[in-house]
MIPA-555495 format. One line per 5 residues: their letters; for each residue y, x, z of C-alpha. Coordinates in pm, 1 decimal, decimal comma. Layout:
# MIPA-555495
A = Y:X:Z ~ ...
END
This chain:
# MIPA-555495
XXXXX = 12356,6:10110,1:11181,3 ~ 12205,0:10069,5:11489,8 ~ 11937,5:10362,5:11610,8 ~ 11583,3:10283,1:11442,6 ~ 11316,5:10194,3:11709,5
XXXXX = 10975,8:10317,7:11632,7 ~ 10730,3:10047,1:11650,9 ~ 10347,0:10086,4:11680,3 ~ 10053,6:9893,7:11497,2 ~ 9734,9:10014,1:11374,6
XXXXX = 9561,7:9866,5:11010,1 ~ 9267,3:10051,8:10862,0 ~ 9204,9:9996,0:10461,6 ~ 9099,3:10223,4:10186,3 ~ 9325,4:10439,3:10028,0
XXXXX = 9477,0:10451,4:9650,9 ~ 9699,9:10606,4:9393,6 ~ 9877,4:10557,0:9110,4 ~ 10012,6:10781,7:8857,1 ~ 10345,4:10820,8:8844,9
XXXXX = 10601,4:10692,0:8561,4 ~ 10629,1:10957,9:8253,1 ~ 10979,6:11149,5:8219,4 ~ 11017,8:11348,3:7933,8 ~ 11332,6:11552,3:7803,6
XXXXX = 11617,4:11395,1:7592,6 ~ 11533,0:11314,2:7232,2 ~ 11770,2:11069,7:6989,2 ~ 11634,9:10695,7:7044,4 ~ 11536,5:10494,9:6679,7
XXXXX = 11701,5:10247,5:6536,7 ~ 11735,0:9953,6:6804,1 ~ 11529,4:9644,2:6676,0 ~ 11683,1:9300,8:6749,4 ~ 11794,4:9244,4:7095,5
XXXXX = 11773,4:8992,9:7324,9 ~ 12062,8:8808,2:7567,5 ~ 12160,5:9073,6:7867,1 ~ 12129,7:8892,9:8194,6 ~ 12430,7:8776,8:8317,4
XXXXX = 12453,8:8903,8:8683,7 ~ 12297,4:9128,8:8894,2 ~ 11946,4:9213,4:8813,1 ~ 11679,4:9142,8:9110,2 ~ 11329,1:9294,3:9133,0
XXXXX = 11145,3:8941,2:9040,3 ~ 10857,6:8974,6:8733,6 ~ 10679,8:9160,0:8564,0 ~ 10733,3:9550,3:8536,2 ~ 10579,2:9818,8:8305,3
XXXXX = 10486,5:10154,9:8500,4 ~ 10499,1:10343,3:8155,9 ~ 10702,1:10237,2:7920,0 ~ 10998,3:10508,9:7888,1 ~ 10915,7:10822,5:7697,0
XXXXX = 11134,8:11063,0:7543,7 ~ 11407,2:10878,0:7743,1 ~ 11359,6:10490,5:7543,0 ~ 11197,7:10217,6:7648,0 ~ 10889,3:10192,3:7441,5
XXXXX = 10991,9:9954,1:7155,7 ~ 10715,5:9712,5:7183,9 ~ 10815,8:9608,9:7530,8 ~ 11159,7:9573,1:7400,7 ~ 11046,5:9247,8:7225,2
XXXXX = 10810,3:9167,3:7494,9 ~ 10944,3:8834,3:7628,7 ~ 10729,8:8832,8:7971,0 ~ 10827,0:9196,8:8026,6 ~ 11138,0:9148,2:8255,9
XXXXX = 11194,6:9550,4:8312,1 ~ 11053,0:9881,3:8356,2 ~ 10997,4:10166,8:8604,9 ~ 11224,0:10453,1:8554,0 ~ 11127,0:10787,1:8718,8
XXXXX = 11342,6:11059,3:8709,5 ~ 11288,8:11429,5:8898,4 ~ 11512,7:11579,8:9111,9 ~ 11444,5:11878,1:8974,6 ~ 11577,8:11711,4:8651,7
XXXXX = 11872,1:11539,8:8731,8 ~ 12027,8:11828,9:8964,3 ~ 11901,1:12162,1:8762,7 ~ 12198,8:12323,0:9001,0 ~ 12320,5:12235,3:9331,8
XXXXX = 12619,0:11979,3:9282,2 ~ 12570,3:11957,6:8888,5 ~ 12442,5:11657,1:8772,7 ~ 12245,0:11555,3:8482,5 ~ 12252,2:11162,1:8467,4
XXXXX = 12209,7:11137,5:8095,6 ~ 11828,7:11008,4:8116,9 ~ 11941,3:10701,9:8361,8 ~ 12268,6:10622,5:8142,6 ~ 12087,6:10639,9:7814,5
XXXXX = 11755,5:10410,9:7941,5 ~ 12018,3:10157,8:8130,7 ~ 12203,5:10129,5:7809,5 ~ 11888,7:10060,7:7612,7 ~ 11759,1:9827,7:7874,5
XXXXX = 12123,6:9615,3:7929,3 ~ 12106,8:9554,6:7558,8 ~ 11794,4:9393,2:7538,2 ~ 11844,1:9209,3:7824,8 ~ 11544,0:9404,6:8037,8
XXXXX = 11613,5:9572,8:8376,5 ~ 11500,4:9902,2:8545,0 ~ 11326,4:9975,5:8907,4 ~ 11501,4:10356,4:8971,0 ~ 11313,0:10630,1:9103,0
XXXXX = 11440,9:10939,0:9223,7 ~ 11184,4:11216,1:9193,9 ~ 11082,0:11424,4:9529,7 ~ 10807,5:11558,3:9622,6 ~ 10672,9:11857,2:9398,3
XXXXX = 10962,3:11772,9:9133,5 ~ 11233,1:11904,9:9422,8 ~ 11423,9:12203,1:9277,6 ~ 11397,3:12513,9:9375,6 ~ 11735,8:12586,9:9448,3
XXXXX = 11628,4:12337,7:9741,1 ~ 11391,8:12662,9:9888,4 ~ 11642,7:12895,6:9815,3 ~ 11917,9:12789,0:10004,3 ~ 11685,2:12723,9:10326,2
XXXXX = 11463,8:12413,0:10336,7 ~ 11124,2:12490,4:10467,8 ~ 10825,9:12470,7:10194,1 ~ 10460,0:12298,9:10310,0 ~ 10198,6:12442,4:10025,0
XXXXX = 9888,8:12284,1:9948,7 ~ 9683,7:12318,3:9656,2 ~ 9736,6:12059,4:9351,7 ~ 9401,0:11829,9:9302,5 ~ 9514,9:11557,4:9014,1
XXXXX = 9445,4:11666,1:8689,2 ~ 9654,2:11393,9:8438,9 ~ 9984,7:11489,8:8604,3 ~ 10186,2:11778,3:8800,2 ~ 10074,3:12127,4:8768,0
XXXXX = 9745,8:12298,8:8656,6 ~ 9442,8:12227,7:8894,4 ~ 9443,0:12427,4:9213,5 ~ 9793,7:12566,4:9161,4 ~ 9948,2:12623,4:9521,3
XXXXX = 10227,1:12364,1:9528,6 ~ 10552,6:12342,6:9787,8 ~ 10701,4:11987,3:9900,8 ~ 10990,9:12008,9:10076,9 ~ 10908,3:11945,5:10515,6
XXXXX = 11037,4:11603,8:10537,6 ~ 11192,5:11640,2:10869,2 ~ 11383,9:11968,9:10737,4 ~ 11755,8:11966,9:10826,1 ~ 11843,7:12152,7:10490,2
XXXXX = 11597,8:11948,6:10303,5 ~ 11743,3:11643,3:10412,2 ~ 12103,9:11698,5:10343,7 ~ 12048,2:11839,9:9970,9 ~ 11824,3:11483,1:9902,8
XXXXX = 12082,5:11315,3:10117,5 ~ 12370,5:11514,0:9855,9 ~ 12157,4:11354,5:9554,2 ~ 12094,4:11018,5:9675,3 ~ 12431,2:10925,0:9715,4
XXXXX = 12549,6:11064,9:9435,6 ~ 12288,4:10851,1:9243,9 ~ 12445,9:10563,9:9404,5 ~ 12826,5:10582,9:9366,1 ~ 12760,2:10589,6:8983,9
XXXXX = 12472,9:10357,7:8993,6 ~ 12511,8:10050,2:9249,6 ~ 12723,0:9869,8:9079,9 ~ 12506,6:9873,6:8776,0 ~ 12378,6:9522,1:8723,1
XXXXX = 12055,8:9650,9:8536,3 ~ 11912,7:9795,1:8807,2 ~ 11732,0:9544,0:8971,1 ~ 11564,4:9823,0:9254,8 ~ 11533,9:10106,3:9451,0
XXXXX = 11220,5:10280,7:9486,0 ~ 11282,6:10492,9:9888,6 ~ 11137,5:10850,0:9805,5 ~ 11172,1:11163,6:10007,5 ~ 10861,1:11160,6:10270,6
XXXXX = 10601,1:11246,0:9923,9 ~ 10400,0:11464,0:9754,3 ~ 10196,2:11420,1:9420,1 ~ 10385,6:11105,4:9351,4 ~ 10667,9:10875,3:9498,1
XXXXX = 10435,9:10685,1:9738,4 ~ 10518,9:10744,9:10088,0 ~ 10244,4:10994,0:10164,7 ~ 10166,3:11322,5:10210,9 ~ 9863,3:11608,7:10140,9
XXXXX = 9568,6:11542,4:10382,5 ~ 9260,1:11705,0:10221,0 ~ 9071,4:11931,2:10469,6 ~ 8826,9:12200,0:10305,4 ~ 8750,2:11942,7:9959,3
XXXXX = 8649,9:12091,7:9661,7 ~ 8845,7:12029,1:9367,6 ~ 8747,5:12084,9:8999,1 ~ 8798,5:11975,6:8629,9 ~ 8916,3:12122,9:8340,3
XXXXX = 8714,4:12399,1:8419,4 ~ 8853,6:12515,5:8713,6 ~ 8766,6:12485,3:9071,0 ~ 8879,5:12595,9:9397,6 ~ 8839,2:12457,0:9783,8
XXXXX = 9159,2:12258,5:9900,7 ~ 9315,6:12402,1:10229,1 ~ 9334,6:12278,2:10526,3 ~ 9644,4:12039,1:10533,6 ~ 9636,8:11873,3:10866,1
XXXXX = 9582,5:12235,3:11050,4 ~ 9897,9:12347,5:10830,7 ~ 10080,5:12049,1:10961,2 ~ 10017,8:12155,6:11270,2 ~ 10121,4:12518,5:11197,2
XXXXX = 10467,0:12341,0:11044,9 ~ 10507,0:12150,0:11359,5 ~ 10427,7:11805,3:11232,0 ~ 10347,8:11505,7:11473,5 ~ 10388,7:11122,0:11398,3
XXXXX = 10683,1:11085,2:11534,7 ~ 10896,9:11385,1:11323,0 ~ 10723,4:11179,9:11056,1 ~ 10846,0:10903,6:11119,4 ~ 11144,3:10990,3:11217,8
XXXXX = 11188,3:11192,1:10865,5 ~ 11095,4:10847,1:10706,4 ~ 11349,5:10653,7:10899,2 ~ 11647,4:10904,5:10798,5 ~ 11561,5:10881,0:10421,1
XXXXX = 11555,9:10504,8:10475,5 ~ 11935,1:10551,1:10592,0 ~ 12021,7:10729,9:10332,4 ~ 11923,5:10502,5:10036,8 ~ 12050,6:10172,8:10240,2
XXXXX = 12398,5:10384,0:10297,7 ~ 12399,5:10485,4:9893,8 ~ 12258,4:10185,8:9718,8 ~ 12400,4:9858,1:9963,5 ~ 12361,1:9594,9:9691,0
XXXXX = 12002,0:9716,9:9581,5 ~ 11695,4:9591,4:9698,9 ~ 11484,9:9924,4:9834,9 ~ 11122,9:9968,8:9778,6 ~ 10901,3:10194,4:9916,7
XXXXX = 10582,7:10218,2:9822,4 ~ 10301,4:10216,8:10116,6 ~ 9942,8:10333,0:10114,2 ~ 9681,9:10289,0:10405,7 ~ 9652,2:10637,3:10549,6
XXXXX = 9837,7:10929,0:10402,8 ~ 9957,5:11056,5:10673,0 ~ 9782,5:11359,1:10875,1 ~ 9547,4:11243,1:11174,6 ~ 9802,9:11462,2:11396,2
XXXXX = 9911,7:11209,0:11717,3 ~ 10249,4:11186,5:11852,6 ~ 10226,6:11551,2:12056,6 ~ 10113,9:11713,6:11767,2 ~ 9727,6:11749,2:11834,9
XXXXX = 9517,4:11650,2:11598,8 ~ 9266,9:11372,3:11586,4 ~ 8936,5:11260,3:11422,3 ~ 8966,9:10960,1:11170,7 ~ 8813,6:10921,5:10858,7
XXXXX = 8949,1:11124,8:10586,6 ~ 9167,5:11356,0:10839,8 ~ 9422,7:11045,5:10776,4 ~ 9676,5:10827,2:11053,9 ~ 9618,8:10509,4:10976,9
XXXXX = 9935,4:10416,3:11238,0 ~ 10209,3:10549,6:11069,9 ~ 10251,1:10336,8:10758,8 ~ 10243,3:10005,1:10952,6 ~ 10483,8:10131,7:11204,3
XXXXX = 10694,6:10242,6:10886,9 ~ 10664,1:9893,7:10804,0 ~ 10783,6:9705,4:11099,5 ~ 11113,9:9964,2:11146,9 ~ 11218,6:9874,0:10737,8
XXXXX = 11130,0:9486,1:10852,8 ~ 11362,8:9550,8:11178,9 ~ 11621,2:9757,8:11066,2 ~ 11663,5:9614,9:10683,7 ~ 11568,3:9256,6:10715,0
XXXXX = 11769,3:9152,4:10393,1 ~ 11698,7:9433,6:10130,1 ~ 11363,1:9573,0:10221,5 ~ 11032,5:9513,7:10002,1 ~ 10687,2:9655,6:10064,4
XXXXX = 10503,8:9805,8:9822,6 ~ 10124,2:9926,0:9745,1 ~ 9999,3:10081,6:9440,7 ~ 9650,4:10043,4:9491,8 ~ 9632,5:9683,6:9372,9
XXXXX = 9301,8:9550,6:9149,4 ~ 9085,0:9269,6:9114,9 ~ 8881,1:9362,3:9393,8 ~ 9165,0:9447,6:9667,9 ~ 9516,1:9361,6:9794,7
XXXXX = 9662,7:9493,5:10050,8 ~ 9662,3:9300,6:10411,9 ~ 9896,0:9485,5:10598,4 ~ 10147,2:9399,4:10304,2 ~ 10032,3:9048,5:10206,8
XXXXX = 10083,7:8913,1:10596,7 ~ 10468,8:9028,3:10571,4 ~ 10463,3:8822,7:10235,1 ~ 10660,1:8492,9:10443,2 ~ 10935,7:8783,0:10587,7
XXXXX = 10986,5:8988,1:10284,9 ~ 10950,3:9093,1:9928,4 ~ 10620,0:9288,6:9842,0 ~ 10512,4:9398,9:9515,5 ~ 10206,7:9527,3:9383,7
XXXXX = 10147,4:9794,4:9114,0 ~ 9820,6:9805,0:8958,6 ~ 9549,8:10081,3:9023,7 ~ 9496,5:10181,5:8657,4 ~ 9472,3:9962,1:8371,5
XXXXX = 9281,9:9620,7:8481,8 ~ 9205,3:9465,2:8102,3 ~ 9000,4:9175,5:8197,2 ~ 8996,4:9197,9:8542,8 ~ 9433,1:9164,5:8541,2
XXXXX = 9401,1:8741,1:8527,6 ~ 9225,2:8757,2:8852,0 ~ 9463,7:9024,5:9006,3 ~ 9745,5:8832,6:8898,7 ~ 9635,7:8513,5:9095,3
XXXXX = 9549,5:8684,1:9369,7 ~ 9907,2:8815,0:9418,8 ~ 10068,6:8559,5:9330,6 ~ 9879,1:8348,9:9556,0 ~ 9963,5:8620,5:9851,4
XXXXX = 10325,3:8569,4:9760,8 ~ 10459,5:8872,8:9536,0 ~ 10748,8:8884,0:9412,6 ~ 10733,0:9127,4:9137,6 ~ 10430,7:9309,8:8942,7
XXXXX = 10396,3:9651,8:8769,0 ~ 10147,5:9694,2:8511,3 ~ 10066,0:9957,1:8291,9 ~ 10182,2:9908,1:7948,0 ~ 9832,0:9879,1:7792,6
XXXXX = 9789,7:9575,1:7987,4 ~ 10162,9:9410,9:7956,3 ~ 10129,5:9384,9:7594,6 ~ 9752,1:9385,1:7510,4 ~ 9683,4:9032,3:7296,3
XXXXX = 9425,3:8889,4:7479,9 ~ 9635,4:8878,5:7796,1 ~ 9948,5:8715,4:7706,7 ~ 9856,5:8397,5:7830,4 ~ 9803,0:8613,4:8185,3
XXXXX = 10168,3:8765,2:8175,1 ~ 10337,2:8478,3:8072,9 ~ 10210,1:8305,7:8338,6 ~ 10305,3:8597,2:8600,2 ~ 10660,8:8618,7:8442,7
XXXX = 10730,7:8240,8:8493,5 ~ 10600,4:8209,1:8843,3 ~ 10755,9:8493,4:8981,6 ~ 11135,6:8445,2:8856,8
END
C-alpha cells in the first residue's frame, strides 16, 4: 500500500465513552432454543447491534430470538486470547461464531488492547505508559496505576501485529463476521484514545486519589501528534493486511489525544486534549481505505451526534453506539442517525429488547439493511 499521508483538520465537540463489551471465561452454553435461517453470504455491518449481549461466552438467549437484532459486539482481550506468546486461545470467538451462525445473527470482532495487553508484552521489551485507572464499572480497582502499551513502540507493535494476523488467517473467511473493530492506539476501552487527565481527582467506592499528569508523561515518553498518528496509521495496516474482506471500524471520539503539537511541546486546550488528531485520523482511513473503512463514535444520544462523522456519511459507513442506555429518548436517537445516514447501530441490550421499544428497533433494523 502506498505510504499514508497525514492530513490536517481541526473539529472541536464534547467528549464521550462507552463501556466496553463484557468477556467472561468459558462456561458450557444451555440448551439452544429454536434457531433461525443463517444468512447466506458474507455478513456486512448493516443493523442493529447489541453492545452486551455475550456473557459467559453465549449470546444472551433473548437476543437469540430477537428478530430486529441482526448481531452482536464481541470483545475479546489480548491478554485472553494469547495467555503466552505464540499460543493461542480462540475458543471464545469459535464458540460465540458458532452460536451466532446458527441463529442466523452476526458478530462485530474486537480484539482487546489497551490495559487487557499481556504482560508477556512488557517482558519481552515494549515500553509501558502508567496512569492511574478512574472508571469504576470496569478494568481495575479505582486509582490502581495501570500500563498501556506506547503505541508507537517497535516491540509493541510487532507482538499486536503477531496477534492480529493470526486473528485473521483463521477468521476472514468467516462469513459471520460482519466487522472489524481497529484497536491498538487505546486505553480504558477500544476507542481510539488515550489517558489525558492532568492533576483530577478521582473517587468512588471509597477510594480516592489525584490522577497524574498524563500529557507531561507523554512528553517524558516522547509523544507528539505525529508518532501518534503515525502509531495509528501502522495499526490501520495491520488490520487491512489481516482482515482484506472485512469492513474495519474504528471507533473515534472528539479529543483524546494529549494537547502535545507536532514537536512535542505541549499546548493549552480545554481538557489538556488535541482536538486535531482524530479528524486527521479520519481523512488518512478515508484516503488510504476508501472501500472498507467506517467511522465510528460511541458517544451517541438523543441530544448529540457526531459532526465530524455525520459529514463523511455520503463517502463512507459510520455507525453510532449509544452513550448508555437511552429508554425513551432511543426513538429520537434512532431518527436522528438514520436521518444522518448510519449504517449500523449498537445498543445496549436493555434497550434492544425492552417492550415498549420494539416498534423503534424494528424500524432501525428495516431501514438500515
Amino acid at each position: 500500500m502506498m505510504m499514508i499521508l497525514l492530513l490536517t483538520v481541526i473539529g472541536m465537540v464534547l467528549m464521550n465513552f462507552a463501556a466496553p463489551a463484557v468477556f467472561a471465561s468459558p462456561f458450557a452454553m444451555e440448551p439452544p432454543i429454536a434457531a433461525t435461517q443463517a444468512p447466506a453470504g458474507p455478513a456486512t455491518p448493516n443493523g442493529i447491534f447489541v453492545v452486551d449481549g455475550v456473557h459467559h461466552n453465549a449470546i444472551d438467549k433473548a437476543l437469540l430470538s430477537a428478530p430486529d437484532v441482526d448481531g452482536v459486539l464481541l470483545e475479546v482481550p489480548w491478554n485472553v486470547l494469547e495467555p503466552q506468546e505464540g499460543r493461542f486461545n480462540w475458543s471464545p470467538i469459535d464458540t460465540v461464531l458458532s452460536q451466532a451462525a446458527t441463529y442466523g445473527k452476526k458478530v462485530s470482532l474486537i480484539l482487546g488492547a489497551g490495559w487487557q495487553t499481556p504482560a508477556w508484552v512488557y517482558a519481552d521489551g515494549a515500553r509501558a505508559y502508567k496512569f492511574l485507572w478512574d472508571k469504576s464499572n470496569w478494568g481495575p480497582p479505582l486509582c490502581t496505576p495501570t500500563s498501556i502499551p506506547v503505541p508507537w513502540d517497535a516491540i509493541f507493535l510487532s507482538k499486536w501485529a503477531d496477534l492480529v494476523t493470526a486473528a485473521g488467517n483463521r477468521y476472514d473467511s468467516s462469513e459471520t463476521i460482519a466487522s472489524v473493530k481497529v484497536s491498538g492506539v487505546n486505553s480504558k476501552t477500544q476507542e481510539t484514545f488515550l489517558p489525558t487527565s492532568v492533576h483530577r481527582s478521582i473517587s468512588g467506592k471509597g477510594v480516592s486519589c489525584i490522577s497524574y499528569d498524563d500529557v507531561a508523561d507523554w512528553q517524558a515518553a516522547g509523544y507528539t501528534r505525529l508518532k501518534a498518528e503515525g502509531a495509528w496509521a501502522n495499526t490501520m495496516e495491520i488490520f487491512a493486511r489481516a482482515f482484506p474482506t472485512k469492513m474495519l471500524e474504528p471507533m473515534f471520539i472528539p479529543g483524546g489525544f494529549p494537547a502535545i503539537d507536532d514537536n512535542g511541546n505541549r499546548f493549552s486546550s480545554p481538557n489538556s486534549q488535541d482536538m486535531q488528531v482524530s479528524s486527521d485520523l479520519i481523512l488518512t482511513g478515508l484516503a488510504e481505505y476508501p472501500s472498507d473503512f467506517i467511522i465510528q463514535n460511541d458517544g451517541w444520544s438523543a441530544q448529540w451526534i457526531w459532526e465530524n462523522e455525520s459529514e463523511y456519511a455520503s463517502r463512507v459507513g459510520t455507525g453510532y453506539q449509544e452513550v448508555s442506555a437511552l429508554k425513551t429518548q432511543a426513538p429520537k436517537a434512532v431518527t436522528d442517525a438514520i436521518q444522518d445516514g448510519a449504517m449500523y447501530l449498537e445498543f445496549y441490550e436493555s434497550d434492544a429488547i425492552a417492550a415498549s421499544l420494539q416498534s423503534t428497533m424494528n424500524t432501525a433494523h428495516t431501514v438500515l439493511q
